[in-house]
N, C-alpha and C positions, 0 to 999 in steps of 0.2 A: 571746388565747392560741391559738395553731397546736395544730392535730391531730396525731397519730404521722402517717397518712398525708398529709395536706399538708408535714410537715418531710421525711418523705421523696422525695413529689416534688419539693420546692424542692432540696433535696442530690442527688438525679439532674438536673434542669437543672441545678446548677453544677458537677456534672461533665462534663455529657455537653459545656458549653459550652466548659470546659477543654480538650477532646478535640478539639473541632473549631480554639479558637485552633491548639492543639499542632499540629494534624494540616498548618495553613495555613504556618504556621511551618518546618516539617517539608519541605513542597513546596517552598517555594523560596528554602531552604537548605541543598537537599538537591542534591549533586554528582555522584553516581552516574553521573548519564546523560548526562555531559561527555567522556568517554573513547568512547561509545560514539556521539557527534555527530559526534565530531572522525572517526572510524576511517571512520564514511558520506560524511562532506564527502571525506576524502582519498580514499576510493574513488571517488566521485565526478568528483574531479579525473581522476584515472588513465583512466577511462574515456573523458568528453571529450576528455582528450588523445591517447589513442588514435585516436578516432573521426574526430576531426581529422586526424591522421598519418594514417590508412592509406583518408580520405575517397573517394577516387574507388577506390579498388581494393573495397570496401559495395560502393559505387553498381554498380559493375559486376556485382558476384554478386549484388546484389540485383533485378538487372536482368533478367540471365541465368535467375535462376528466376523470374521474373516472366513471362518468355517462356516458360520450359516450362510454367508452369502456365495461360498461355494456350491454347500450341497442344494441352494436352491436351484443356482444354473446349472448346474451339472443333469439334477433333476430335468431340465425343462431340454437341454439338448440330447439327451441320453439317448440310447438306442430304442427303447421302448416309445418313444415320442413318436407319432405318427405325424408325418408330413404333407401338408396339403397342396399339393402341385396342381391343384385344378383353380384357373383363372379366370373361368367364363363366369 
């Protein structure tokens, strides 16, 4: 003969066991987040296809500031820079 509390936790493990079938069931039968695959993959696209179109006109602005942002450190480490080694 079972106790009150051993029948109780036997009826919380076959619930909580229920919950988790439910919950597995739940995940992947669940649709939700098909709308919101689809919306990332097609942005997705559009981007690549752009990126592709408008390839070497990137490359050049990306180049162009690639050069500014040289000549300005080069500028600031250069030999003409004076360096302050006084700490007091």
């Amino acid at each position: 003969m079972l106790l009150t509390y051993e029948v109780a936790l036997k009826n919380g493990l076959i619930k909580a066991r229920e919950k988790v079938v439910d919950t597995v069931k739940d995940f992947f039968t669940d649709e939700n987040g098909d709308t919101n695959m689809i919306s990332i993959i097609l942005v997705l696209v559009i981007v690549i296809a752009l990126a592709a179109l408008f390839r070497k006109n990137i490359a050049a602005m990306v180049s162009a500031m690639w050069e500014s942002i040289s000549e300005k450190f080069s500028g600031a480490s250069g030999t003409d820079a004076e360096i302050n080694t006084n700490f007091s």
